[in-house]
C-alpha positions as CSV (number, residue, x, y, z in Angstrom):
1,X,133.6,140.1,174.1
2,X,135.0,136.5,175.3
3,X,132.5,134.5,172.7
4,X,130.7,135.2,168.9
5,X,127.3,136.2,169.3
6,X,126.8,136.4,165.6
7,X,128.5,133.9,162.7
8,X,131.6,136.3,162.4
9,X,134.8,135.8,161.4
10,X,138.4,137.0,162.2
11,X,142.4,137.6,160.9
12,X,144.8,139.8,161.8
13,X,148.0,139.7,159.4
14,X,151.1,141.6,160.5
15,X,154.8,142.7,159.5
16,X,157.5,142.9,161.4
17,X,160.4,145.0,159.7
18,X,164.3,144.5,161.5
19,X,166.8,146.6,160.8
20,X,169.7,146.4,159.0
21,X,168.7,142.8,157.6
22,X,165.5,141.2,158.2
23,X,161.9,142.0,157.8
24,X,159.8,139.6,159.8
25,X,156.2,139.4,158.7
26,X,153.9,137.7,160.7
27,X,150.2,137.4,159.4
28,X,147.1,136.5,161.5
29,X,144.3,136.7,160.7
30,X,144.1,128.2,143.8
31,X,141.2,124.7,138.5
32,X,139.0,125.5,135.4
33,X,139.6,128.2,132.4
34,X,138.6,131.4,133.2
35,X,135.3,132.0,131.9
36,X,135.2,135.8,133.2
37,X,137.5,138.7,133.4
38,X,139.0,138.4,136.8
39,X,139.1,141.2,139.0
40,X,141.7,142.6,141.2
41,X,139.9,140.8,144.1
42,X,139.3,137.6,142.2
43,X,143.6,137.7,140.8
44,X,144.5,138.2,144.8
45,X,142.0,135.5,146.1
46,X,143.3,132.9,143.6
47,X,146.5,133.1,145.3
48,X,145.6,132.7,148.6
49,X,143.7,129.8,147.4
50,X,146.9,128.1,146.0
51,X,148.3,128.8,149.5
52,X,145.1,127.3,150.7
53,X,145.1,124.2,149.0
54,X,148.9,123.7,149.9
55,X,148.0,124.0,153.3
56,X,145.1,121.0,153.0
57,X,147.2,118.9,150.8
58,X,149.9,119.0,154.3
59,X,146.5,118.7,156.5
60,X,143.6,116.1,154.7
61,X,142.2,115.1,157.5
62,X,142.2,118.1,159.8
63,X,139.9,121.2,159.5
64,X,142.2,123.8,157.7
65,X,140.7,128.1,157.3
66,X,142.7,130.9,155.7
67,X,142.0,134.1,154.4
68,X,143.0,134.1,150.4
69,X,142.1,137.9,150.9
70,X,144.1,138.3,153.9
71,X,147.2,136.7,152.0
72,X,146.9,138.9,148.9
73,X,146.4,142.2,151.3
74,X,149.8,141.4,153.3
75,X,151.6,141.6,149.4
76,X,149.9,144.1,148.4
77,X,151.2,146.4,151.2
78,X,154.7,145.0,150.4
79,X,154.4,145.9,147.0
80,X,155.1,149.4,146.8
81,X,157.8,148.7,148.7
82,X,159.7,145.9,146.1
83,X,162.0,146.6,143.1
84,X,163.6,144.6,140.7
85,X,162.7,140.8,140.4
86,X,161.3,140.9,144.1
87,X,159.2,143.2,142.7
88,X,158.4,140.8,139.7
89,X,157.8,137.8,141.9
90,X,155.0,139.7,143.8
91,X,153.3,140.7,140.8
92,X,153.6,137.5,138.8
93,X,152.1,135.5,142.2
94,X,149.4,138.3,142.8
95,X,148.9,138.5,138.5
96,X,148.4,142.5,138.9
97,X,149.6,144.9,136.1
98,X,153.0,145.5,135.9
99,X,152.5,149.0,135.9
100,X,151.3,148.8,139.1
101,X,148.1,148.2,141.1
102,X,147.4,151.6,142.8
103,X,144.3,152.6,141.7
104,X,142.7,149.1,140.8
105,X,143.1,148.1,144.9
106,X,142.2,151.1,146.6
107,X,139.0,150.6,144.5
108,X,138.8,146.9,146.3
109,X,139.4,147.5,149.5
110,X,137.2,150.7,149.1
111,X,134.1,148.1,147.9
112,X,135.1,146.0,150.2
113,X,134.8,148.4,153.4
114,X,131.3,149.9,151.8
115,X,128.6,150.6,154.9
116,X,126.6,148.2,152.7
117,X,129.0,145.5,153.5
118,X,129.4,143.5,156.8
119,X,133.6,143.5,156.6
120,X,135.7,145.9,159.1
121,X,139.4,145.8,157.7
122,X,141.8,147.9,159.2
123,X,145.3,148.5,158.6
124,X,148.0,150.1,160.5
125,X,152.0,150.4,160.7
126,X,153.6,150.7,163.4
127,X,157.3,152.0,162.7
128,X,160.3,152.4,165.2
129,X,160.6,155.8,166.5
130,X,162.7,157.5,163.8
131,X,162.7,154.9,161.3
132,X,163.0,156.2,157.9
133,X,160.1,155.1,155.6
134,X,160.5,156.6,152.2
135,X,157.5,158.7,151.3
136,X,156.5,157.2,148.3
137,X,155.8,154.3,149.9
138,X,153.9,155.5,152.9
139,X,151.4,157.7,150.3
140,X,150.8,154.6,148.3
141,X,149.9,152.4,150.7
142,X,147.9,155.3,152.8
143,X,146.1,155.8,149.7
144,X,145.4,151.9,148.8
145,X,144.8,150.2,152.5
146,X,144.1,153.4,154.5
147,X,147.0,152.3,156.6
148,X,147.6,154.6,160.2
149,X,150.9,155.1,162.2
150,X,152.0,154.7,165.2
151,X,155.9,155.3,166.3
152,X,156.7,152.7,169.3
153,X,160.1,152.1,170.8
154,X,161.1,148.5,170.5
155,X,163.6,148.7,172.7
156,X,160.7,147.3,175.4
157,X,159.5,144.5,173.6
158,X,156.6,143.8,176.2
159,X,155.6,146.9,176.3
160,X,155.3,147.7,172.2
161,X,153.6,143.9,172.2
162,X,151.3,144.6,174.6
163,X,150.2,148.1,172.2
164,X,150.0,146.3,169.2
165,X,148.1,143.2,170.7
166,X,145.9,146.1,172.0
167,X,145.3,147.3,168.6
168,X,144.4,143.6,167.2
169,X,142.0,143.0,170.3
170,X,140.5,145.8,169.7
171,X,139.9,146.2,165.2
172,X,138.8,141.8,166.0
173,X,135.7,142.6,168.4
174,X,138.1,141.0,170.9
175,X,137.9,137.5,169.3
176,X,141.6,137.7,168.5
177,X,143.0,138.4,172.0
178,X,146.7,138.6,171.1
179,X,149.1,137.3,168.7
180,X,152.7,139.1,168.7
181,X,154.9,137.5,171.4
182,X,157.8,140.2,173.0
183,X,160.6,137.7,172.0
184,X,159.2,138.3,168.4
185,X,160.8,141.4,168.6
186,X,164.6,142.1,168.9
187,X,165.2,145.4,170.7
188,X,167.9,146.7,168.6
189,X,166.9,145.4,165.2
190,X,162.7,145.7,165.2
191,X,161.8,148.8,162.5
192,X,158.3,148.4,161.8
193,X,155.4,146.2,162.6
194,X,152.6,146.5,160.0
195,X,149.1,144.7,160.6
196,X,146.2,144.1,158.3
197,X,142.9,142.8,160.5
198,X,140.0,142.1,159.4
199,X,136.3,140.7,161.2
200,X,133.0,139.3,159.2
201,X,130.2,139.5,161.2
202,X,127.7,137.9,158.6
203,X,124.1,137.0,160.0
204,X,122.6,135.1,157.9
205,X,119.4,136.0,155.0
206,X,117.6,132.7,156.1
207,X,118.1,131.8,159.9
208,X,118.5,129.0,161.6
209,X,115.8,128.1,164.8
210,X,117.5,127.1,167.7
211,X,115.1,124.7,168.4
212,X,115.9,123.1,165.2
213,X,119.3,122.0,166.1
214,X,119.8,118.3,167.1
215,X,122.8,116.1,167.8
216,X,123.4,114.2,164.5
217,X,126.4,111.7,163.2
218,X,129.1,113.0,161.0
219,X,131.4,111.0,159.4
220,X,135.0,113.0,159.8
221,X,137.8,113.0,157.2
222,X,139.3,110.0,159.3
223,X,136.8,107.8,158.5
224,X,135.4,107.9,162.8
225,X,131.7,108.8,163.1
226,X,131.0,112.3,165.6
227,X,128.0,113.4,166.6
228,X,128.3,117.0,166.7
229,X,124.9,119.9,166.7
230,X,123.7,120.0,163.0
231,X,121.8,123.0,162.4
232,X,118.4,122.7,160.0
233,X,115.8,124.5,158.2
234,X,113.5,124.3,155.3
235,X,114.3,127.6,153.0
236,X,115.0,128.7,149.8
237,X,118.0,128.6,148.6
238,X,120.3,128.2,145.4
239,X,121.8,125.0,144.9
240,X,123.6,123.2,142.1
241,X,125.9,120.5,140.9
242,X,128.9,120.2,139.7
243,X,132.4,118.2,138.0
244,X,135.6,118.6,138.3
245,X,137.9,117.9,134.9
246,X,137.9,114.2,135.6
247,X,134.3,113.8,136.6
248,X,134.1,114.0,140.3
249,X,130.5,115.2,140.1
250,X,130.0,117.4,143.9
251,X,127.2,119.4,145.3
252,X,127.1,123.4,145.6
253,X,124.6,125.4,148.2
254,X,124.9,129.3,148.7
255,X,123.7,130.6,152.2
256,X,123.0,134.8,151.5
257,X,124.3,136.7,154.2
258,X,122.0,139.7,155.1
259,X,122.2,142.5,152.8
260,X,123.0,140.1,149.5
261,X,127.0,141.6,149.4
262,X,128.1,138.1,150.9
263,X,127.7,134.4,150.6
264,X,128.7,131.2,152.2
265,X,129.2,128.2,149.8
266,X,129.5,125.2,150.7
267,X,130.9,122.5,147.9
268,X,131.0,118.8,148.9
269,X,131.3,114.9,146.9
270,X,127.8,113.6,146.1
271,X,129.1,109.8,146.7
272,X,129.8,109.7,150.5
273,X,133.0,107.4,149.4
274,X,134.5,109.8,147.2
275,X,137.1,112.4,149.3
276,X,136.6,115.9,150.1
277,X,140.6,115.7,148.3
278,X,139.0,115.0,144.8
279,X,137.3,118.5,144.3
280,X,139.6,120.5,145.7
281,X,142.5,120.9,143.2
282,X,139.7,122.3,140.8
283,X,139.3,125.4,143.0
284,X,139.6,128.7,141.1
285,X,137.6,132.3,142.1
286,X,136.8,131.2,138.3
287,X,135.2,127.7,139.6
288,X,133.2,129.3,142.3
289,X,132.0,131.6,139.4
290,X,130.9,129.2,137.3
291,X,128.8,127.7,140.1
292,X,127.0,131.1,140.6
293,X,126.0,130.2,136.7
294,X,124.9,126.3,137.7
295,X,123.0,127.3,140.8
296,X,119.4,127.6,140.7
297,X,116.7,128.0,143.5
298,X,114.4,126.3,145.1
299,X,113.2,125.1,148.4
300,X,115.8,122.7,150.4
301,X,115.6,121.0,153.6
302,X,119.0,121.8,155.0
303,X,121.1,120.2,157.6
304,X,124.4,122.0,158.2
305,X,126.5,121.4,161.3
306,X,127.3,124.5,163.8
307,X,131.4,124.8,164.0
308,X,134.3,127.1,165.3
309,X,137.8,126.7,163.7
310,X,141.2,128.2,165.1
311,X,143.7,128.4,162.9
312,X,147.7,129.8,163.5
313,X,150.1,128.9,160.6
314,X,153.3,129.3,158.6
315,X,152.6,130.6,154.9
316,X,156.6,130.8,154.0
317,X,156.5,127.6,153.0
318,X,153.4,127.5,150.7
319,X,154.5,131.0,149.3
320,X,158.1,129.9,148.4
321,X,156.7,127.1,146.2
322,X,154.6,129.1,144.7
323,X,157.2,131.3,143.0
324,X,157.7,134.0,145.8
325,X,160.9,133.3,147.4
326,X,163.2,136.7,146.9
327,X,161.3,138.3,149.9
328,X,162.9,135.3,151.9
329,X,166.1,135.8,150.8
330,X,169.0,137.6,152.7
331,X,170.8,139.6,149.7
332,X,168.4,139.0,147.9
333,X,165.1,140.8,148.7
334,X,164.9,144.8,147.2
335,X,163.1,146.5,149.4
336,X,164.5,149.7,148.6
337,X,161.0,151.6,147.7
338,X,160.3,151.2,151.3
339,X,163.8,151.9,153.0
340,X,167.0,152.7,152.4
341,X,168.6,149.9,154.9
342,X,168.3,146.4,153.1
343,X,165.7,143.8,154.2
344,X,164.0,140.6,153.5
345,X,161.1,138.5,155.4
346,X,161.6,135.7,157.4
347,X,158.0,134.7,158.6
348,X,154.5,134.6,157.3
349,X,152.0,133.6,159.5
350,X,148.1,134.2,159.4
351,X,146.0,133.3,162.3
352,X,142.1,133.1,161.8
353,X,139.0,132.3,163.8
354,X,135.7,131.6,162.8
355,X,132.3,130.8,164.4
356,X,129.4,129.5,162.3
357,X,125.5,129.1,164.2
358,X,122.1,129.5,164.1
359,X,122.3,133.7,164.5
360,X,121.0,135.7,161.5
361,X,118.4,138.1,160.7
362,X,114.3,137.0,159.9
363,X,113.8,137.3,156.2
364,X,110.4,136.4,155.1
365,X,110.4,138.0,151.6
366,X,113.5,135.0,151.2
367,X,110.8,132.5,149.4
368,X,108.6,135.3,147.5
369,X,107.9,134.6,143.6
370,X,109.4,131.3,144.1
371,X,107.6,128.1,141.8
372,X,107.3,125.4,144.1
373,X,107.6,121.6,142.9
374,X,104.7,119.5,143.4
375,X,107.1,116.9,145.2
376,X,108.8,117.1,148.9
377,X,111.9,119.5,148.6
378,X,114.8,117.7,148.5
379,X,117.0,117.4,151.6
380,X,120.8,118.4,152.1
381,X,122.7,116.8,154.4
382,X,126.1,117.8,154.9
383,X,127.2,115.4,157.2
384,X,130.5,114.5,156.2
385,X,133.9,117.0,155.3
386,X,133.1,119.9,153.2
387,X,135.1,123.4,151.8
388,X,133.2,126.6,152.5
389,X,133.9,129.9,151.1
390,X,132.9,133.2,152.4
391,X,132.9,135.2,148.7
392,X,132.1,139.3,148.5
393,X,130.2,138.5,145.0
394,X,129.9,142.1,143.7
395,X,133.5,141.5,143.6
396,X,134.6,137.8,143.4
397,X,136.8,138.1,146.5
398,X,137.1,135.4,148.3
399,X,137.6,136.2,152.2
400,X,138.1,133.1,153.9
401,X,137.9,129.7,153.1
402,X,137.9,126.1,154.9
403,X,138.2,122.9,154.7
404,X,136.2,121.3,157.7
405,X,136.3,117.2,158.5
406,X,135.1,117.4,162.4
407,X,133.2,120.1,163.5
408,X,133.4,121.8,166.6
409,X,131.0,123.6,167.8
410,X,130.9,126.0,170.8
411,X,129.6,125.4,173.9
């Protein structure tokens, strides 16, 4: 498939493990009080949304996506794997039990990959041929991601590339052609490659008319006025406001995916002066909760611009300041749950892809047993930078979020 038919999403995250001293993981692929018991997906996301909102605070102006699930997964499979204060580091920055996770995230990831939802996540390690991965830490992480094996010889680096490029080409729908580059891999060091993908395909409850969609201005995050294809319909949907802790009243919306499992939301200022930059710091899984709460429905005449965003970046940096450094650390990195032969990472990258349009499913039971208001509806324009999330509400996870300031849609 060369283009999205669908609004779908994409990340692949990978490991690289070198032998005797480095692990290289490469992965493609953040407030208010708590006012509900977080879940295991909800404790995960909220650190990939620190890494998030790192990542903005380097890029304001630029459109920035990451999966906070994608980050959380990549730990998680290291986990096992860590002793000692590595160990503690992992825990403290994912805020699991320190008794360990095992059975709370094979029931996530089993929710997650439900037929009822629209998410395909795969997992899979691929080892050097007669590397020694201690068996502990294979069954855990068999039995929490569903992770397969497959042995390669990295003494041909173009050739174990190409297979594992393969594999991501084919668990993205294609949309991720390749990531791993044969000079990634040193011939006589490379142990084990381990890669978490995962693709959205989410077509949406109320669906945008082609038709409908006309070249409009929006004012970017530089100030410039674009005119880019802004999507519209009049529909039902939940809506809400909201404030940050020093006032910066902003605007909710949640766009239903088919099926009810998943939701778009979409948070921007209500003053057109005031910065996307303002909200942001506020962002918890507990904030985006508290909007379900605020939100209420009603008919809307919405105006949303079509985009794509492409996304490759370094998370060692935002990881490292957020308290996870051992991992990082020649000498200082315990890996010994997962091998005997002393290791430590020295990337993280996550590459993502994402396509939002018109495409989604006819739902006319959307506006049943709904009280209309004697006035027009009110109209939602989002025509200047806003943060989406993609959140699986049954359980709080929050799969990929974005900060967009020019959209760029598709041709």
């Amino acid at each position: 498939m060369g283009s999205l038919s669908k609004s779908s999403l994409a990340r692949v995250c990978m490991f690289i493990l070198w032998m005797p001293v480095l692990l290289e993981l490469h992965v493609l692929g953040g407030a208010v009080a708590q006012t509900v018991s977080p879940s295991y997906g909800m404790q995960g996301s909220d650190l990939g949304l620190h890494v998030f909102l790192q990542m903005v605070q380097e890029k304001p102006h630029e459109n920035v996506v990451l999966s906070p699930h994608g980050v959380a997964s990549i730990l998680g499979i290291l986990l096992p794997g860590a002793h000692g204060n590595t160990k503690q580091q992992l825990l403290s920055g994912l805020r699991y039990n320190k008794k360990g996770p095992d059975k709370m995230l094979r029931k996530l990831h089993k929710a997650l990959t439900s037929k009822a939802n629209t998410n395909f996540i795969a997992n899979a390690l691929f080892p050097q041929e007669g590397f020694n991965i201690k068996r502990n830490f294979l069954t855990t992480i068999r039995y929490n991601y569903l992770c397969d094996s497959h042995a390669l010889n990295y003494s041909n680096p173009q050739k174990s590339a190409d297979y594992i490029n393969g594999w991501i080409k084919n668990h993205t729908k294609g949309h991720i052609q390749s990531l791993l580059k044969p000079d990634m891999l040193d011939p006589s060091l490379t142990r084990l490659v381990v890669v978490n993908s995962i693709y959205f395909k989410g077509m949406w409850k109320s669906r945008f008319q082609v038709k409908n969609t006309k070249i409009k201005s929006f004012t970017g995050g530089d100030g410039k006025s674009y005119k880019v294809p802004m999507m519209s319909q009049l529909s039902v949907f939940k809506t809400g406001w909201a404030n940050t802790p020093d006032g910066v009243i902003y605007r909710i919306i949640e766009l239903p995916y088919h099926g009810n499992h998943t939701s778009m939301f979409i948070a921007f200022p209500s003053e057109r002066v005031t910065p996307l930059s303002t909200i942001l710091p506020h962002l918890t899984t507990a904030t985006v909760h508290d909007w379900t709460q605020l939100m209420h429905q009603g008919k809307v005449d919405l105006l949303l611009p079509k985009f794509t965003a492409e996304m490759e970046m370094d998370l060692k940096g935002p990881l490292t300041a957020l308290g996870i450094t051992d991992i990082f650390i020649k000498g200082k990195a315990d890996f010994r749950q997962l091998s005997s032969e002393p290791v430590h990472l020295s990337k993280a990258l996550q590459k993502i892809k994402i396509e939002v349009n018109e495409d989604g499913t006819k739902a006319a039971a959307a506006t049943t047993a709904i009280l209309m208001a004697r006035s027009s509806p009110p109209r939602m324009i989002i025509d200047r930078p806003f943060l989406f999330l993609i959140r699986h509400n049954p359980t709080g996870t929050i799969l990929f979020a974005g900060q967009i300031n020019k959209p760029q849609a598709r041709k």
